[in-house]
Phi, psi and omega in degrees: 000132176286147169260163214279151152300157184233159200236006161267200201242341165076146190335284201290298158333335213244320137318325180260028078331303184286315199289296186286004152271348166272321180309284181321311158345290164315302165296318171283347191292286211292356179264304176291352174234358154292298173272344179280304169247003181260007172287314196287297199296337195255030185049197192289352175308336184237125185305101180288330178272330176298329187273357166264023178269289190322324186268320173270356166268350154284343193295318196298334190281339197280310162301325138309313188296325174306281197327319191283316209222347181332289160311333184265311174332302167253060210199007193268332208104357202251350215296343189281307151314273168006282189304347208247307169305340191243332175268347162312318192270298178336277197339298203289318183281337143299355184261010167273002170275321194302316209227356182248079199271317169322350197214127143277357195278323196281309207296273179346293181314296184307336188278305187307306165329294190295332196277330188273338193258346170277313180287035171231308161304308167265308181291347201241261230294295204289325183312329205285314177283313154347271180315331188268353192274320191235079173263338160265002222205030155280334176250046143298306219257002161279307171293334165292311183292308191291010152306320126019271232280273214317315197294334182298282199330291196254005135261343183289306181320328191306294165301326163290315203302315188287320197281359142274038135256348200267308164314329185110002192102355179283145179241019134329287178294332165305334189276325198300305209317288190309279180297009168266323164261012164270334185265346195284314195296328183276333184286340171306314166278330183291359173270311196274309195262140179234150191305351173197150180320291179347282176332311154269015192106342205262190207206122185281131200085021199020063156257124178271333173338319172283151148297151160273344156317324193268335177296331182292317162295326155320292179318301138340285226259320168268010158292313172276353163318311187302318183291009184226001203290166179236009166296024187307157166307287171348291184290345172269332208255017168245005180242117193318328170313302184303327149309320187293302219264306177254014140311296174329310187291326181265325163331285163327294187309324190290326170290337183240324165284304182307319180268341175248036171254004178221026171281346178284316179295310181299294122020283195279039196225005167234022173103146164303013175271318222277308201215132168263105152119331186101029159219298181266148157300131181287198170302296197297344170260008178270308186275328157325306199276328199254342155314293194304324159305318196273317190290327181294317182305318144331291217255348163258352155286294170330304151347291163327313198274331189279002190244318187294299201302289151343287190124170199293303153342296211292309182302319173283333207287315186280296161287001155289319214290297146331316204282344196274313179308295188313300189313306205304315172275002137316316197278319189306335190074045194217146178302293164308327186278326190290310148025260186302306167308341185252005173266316170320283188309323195284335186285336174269005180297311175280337160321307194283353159271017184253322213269025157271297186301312182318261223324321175301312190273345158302302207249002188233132171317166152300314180297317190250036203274296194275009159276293171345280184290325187316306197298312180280358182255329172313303211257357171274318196266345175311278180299359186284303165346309178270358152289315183274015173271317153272331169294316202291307200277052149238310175313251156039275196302339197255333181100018161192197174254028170284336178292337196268313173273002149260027138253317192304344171276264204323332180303316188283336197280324205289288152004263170341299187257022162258327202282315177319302192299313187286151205236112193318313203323322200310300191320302189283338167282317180325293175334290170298317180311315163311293181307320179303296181311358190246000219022046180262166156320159175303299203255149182308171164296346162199160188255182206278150188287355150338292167283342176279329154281024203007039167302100214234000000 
C-alpha cells in the first residue's frame, strides 16, 4: 500500500533547512560586517571602495571556479564534504577577521578568502544539495533558509556594534556568536545530512506517497541519467531562456547585496539619531534594523510560497516589481517613503537567493538540476558580484544614495520586462532540441516541475 504524503519537510529536511540556513548565515555575517564596519571601525587608513573591489574579485574567483568545475563539484557525489570543507575554512578565516588588525593588505586577503569559501559553500554546494532534496517544493524550503538574509542583516550589526563596547573592543568575542553557529551548522550535516532524500531513508520532497523500493529505483535511474544530461555549458549559455531568467536574478541580487552592504552608511545619511560614529546603531537604529528584519522575514517566506504555489516566473516577477517600488521611494530622500521602500527591498532580499535554486529545479529536469544551477547560481552572483562595487562608487562619486536608487529602479524595471518576455516552453524546446542532437530520446527521465504544474 502506498504511503500517505506529508505536506511537511520531514526530520532530516528539516536539518537541512537549518544547515542551509546557517551556511547562509555565515556568509552574511562575514559579507556585512566586512564592508559594513570594518573600514569605519579601523579608520580613514581603510579604503572603504578597496574593500568592495576585494569582495569583487573574490566573488570572481568563487565563480570562475563554478564555470571550470562547477559541474563536476555537482555531479561528483562529494558535495557533503565539499560543504563541510568549506564552511570550515569560512569559519578559520573569520577568526583571522577577528584577530589580525595590524595589516590592512593582510586583513584584506583573509576577508576574501572567507568571503570565497563562504559564497562558495553557501550559495553553490549546499543549495546544490537542497534542490535534489526539494526539487518541486524548493522555494518552501529556500524561503525558509533564505530568512538568513533578513534576519543576519539586521542584527548582526546591531550586536557586533553594541558588543564592542561592551568587550572593551575585543572583537574575538564579537565574532564567538557567528562561530558557534559555523559549528552548529557543520555537525548537523557530518550527523544528518546525505547528498539525496533517497540516501537516508527520506523521500524526495518528502513525498511518502512512494515506496522506498520505488524511490530508490528512481534515484538509480537518475544518476545514470546524469552522465548523459545535455545540458553542458556550451549549450545553457546558448539558450536565450536562460538569460531571460538569470538576468532578473542577479539584478535582484545586485539591489539586496549591493544596498544592504552599505546600510550603516545609508541609515546614516538621515542622521546621527540611526547611527553613532557610523558604526553601533543607536536605539532607534537598533529598532529601525530589527523592523526590517521581521518585514524581510515576512516577505521571504511568502515569497517562498508564491514561488511554490505560482511558479519562479510569478515570484521575480512580483520581486522586480519591489524592487522598482523601492528605488522610486528611496530617491526622494524623505523619511516615512524610505521607510516604506526599504521594507520593500528586505522582501525581495531573502527572495533573491532562493530563485537561483527555484529557477533550476523549476524549468530543468531533476537529472539535469545540478548543471543547471552550477551556470545560474554562476551568472547570477557574476552580476551580483558588482553590486556593493557600485552601489559603494556611485555613493562616493555623487556625495550621496540618490543616483543609486535610480538605477537600482531601472535595474528593476529592465529585470521586470525580461521576466514578462520569458516563456517556460523556451527551456523545454532547447531541451528536446539538445536531446535530439545528442541522439537521445525527446523526452527525459522526469519532467520539470514547470510542467508537472502545468506552467505554459
Amino acid at each position: 500500500m502506498a504511503q500517505r504524503k506529508s505536506i511537511g519537510l520531514g526530520f532530516r529536511g528539516t536539518m537541512l533547512c537549518i544547515y542551509q540556513f546557517l551556511a547562509f548565515a555565515m556568509y552574511c555575517v562575514i559579507n556585512n560586517i566586512g564592508q559594513n564596519l570594518y573600514p569605519t571601525l579601523n579608520g580613514s587608513a581603510w579604503n572603504g571602495t578597496l574593500v568592495s573591489t576585494v569582495y569583487l574579485i573574490a566573488s570572481l574567483a568563487a565563480i570562475i571556479l563554478q564555470f571550470i568545475v562547477g559541474q563536476k563539484i555537482a555531479n561528483s557525489g562529494h558535495l557533503k564534504g565539499t560543504s563541510i570543507v568549506l564552511l570550515s575554512l569560512a569559519g578559520i578565516f573569520a577568526i583571522g577577521m577577528a584577530t589580525i588588525h595590524f595589516s590592512e593588505a593582510l586583513w584584506l586577503i583573509i576577508w576574501g578568502l572567507a568571503v570565497f569559501t563562504s559564497v562558495v559553500g553557501a550559495t553553490f554546494v549546499v543549495s546544490t544539495i537542497v534542490g535534489q532534496w526539494f526539487p518541486r517544493r524548493k522555494g518552501t524550503v529556500m524561503g525558509i533558509a533564505t530568512l538568513a538574509f533578513p534576519v543576519i542583516n539586521g542584527i548582526a550589526l546591531t550586536i557586533f556594534g553594541n558588543m564592542l563596547g561592551s568587550t572593551g573592543g575585543n572583537q574575538f568575542l564579537c565574532w564567538l556568536p557567528w562561530l558557534i553557529m559555523d559549528v552548529v551548522g557543520i555537525l548537523i550535516c557530518v550527523i544528518f545530512i546525505k547528498e539525496y532524500p533517497e540516501q537516508c531513508g527520506a523521500y524526495p520532497d518528502n513525498d511518502k506517497s512512494m515506496t522506498p523500493e520505488m524511490a530508490h529505483q528512481m534515484l538509480a535511474a537518475q544518476q545514470e541519467a546524469k552522465k548523459n544530461s545535455v545540458w553542458t555549458v556550451k549549450n545553457i549559455l546558448r539558450t536565450p531562456g536562460f538569460w531571460m531568467i538569470v538576468i532578473p536574478q542577479g539584478i535582484l541580487l545586485i539591489g539586496s547585496v549591493g544596498v544592504m552592504t552599505q546600510v550603516m552608511p545609508i541609515l546614516g545619511s538621515y542622521g546621527d539619531r540611526f547611527v553613532i560614529g557610523g558604526v553601533a546603531p543607536t536605539t532607534l537604529g537598533t529598532i529601525t534594523l530589527l523592523i526590517f528584519a521581521a518585514v524581510g522575514c515576512i516577505g521571504s517566506w511568502v515569497m517562498g510560497m508564491i514561488d511554490t504555489k505560482f511558479g519562479t516566473r510569478i515570484a521575480l516577477i512580483i520581486s522586480c516589481i519591489l524592487m522598482v517600488i523601492s528605488g522610486i521611494l528611496c530617491v526622494f530622500h524623505i523619511l516615512p517613503l524610505f521607510f516604506v521602500g526599504f521594507a520593500c527591498l528586505q522582501i525581495f532580499m531573502g527572495a533573491s537567493s532562493n530563485f537561483t535554486v527555484s529557477a533550476a529545479a523549476q524549468y530543468w529536469r531533476r537529472e539535469d538540476f545540478p548543471s543547471a544551477f552550477t551556470m545560474i547560481n554562476a551568472v547570477a552572483n557574476l552580476i551580483c558580484a558588482f553590486g556593493p562595487l557600485i552601489v559603494a562608487g556611485i555613493s562616493a562619486a555623487t556625495g550621496g544614495y540618490t543616483v543609486v536608487w535610480i538605477v537600482l529602479a531601472a535595474l528593476g524595471l529592465l529585470g521586470m520586462i525580461l521576466m514578462l518576455v520569458f516563456h517556460p516552453q523556451m527551456i523545454l524546446n532547447r531541451d528536446k532540441k539538445y536531446r535530439v542532437e545528442a541522439g537521445l530520446p525527446e523526452e527525459g527521465l522526469t519532467k520539470s516541475a514547470a510542467e508537472m504544474m502545468g506552467e505554459k
